[in-house]
N, C-alpha and C positions, 0 to 999 in steps of 0.2 A: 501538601503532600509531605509525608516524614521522610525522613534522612535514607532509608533503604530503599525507597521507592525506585524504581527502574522504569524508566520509559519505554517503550515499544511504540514504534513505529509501522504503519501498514500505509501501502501506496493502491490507491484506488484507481489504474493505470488506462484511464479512456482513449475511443477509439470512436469518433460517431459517436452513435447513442449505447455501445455498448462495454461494457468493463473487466477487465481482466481479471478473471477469479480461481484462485490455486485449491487444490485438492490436497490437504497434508496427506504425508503416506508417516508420519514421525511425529511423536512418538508414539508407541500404538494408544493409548488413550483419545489418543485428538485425529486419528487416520482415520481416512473417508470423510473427514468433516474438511468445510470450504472457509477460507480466508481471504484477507489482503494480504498479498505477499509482502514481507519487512522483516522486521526483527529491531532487538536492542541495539541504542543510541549506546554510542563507546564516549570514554570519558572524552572530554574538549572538544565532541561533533556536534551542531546541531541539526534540530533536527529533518532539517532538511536534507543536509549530508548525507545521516542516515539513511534517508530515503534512497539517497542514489547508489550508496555502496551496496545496500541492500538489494536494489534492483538489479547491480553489476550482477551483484557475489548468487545470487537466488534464479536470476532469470536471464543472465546475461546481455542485458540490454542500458543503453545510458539514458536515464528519462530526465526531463524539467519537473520541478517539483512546482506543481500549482498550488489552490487556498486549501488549506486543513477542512474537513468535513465534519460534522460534528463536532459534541463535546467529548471530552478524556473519557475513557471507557474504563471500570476496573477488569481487569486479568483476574487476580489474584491480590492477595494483601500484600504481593509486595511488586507486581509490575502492575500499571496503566498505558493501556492503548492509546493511541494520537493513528488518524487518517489524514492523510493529504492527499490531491489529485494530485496523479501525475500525468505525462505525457508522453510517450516514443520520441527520442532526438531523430529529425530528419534519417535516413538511409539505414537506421538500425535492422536486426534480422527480426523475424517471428520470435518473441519471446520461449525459452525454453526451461522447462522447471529441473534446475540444475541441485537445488539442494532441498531435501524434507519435502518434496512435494512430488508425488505421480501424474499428475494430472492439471494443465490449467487450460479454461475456456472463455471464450468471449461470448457475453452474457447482458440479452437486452437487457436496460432498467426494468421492462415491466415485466420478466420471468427471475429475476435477481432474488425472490421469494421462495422461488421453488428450489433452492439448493439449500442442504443441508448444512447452517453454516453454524460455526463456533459461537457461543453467547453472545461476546463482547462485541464482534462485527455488526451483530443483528441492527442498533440502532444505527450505525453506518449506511445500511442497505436499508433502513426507511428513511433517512437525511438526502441519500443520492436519490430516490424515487421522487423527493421534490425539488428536487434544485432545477433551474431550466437546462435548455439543450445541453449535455455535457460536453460538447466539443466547443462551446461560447464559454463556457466556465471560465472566470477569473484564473489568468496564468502566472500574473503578476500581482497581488495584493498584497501587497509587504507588511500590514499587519499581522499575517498568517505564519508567518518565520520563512514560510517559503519561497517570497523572495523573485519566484517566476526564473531561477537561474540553475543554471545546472553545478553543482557543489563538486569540487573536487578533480582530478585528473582523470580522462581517459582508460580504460585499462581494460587488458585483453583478454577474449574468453580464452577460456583455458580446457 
């Protein structure tokens, strides 16, 4: 990857057999189209981190970051996508779409086809279609950066 590259981060966030999928409302070019909720890794996180701040600051919830799903997605020539499962921490609330998004649903693997979703996801959502049961998914495999731990401090919906 070159020097300006930006990583982007999306959390594939299961529940059972189904997975949590955001409706951007922002910016209007990408509204109405479906993703993994995330966003950019900030300088000295990784990206695991990312995953969780993102999950805080996006959906208000604190997840475990599980294995990365697929390979690097391109964005754009100058971000690339990275997926990781994640996980709800025990007692957390119903996720709710707090920023860039109108809309998020829980979503068998086998209708995960039928939404409209952004380019880059696409190979995501046929990598999850074959992985086994998503709630036995590796939570812990630390070659994936993710590590199976939850990154960072606590922090309150606002």
């Amino acid at each position: 990857m070159s020097e300006t590259s930006v990583i982007v981060v999306g959390a594939a966030i299961v529940r059972d057999d189904t997975v949590l999928c955001a409706r951007r409302s922002a910016p209007p070019r990408l509204a109405g189209k479906w993703e993994f909720p995330g966003g950019k890794v900030e300088a000295g996180e990784s990206d695991a981190e990312a995953v969780v701040r993102e999950c805080r600051e996006e959906l208000g919830v604190e997840v475990t970051v599980g294995a990365r799903v697929g390979a690097d997605a391109r964005i754009d020539d100058r971000l690339t996508l990275r997926v990781f499962l994640a996980y709800l921490e025990p007692g957390q609330p119903e996720p709710s779409p707090l920023e860039d998004h109108d809309r998020l649903a829980w979503v068998r693997r086998g209708e995960l086809l039928d939404l409209d979703w952004l380019s880059p996801d696409v190979p995501i959502v046929g990598e999850l279609g074959l992985m086994p049961a998503l709630n036995t998914a590796s939570r812990s495999d630390s070659s994936t950066g993710g590590g199976g731990r939850r990154a960072g401090k606590p922090c309150r919906r606002l």
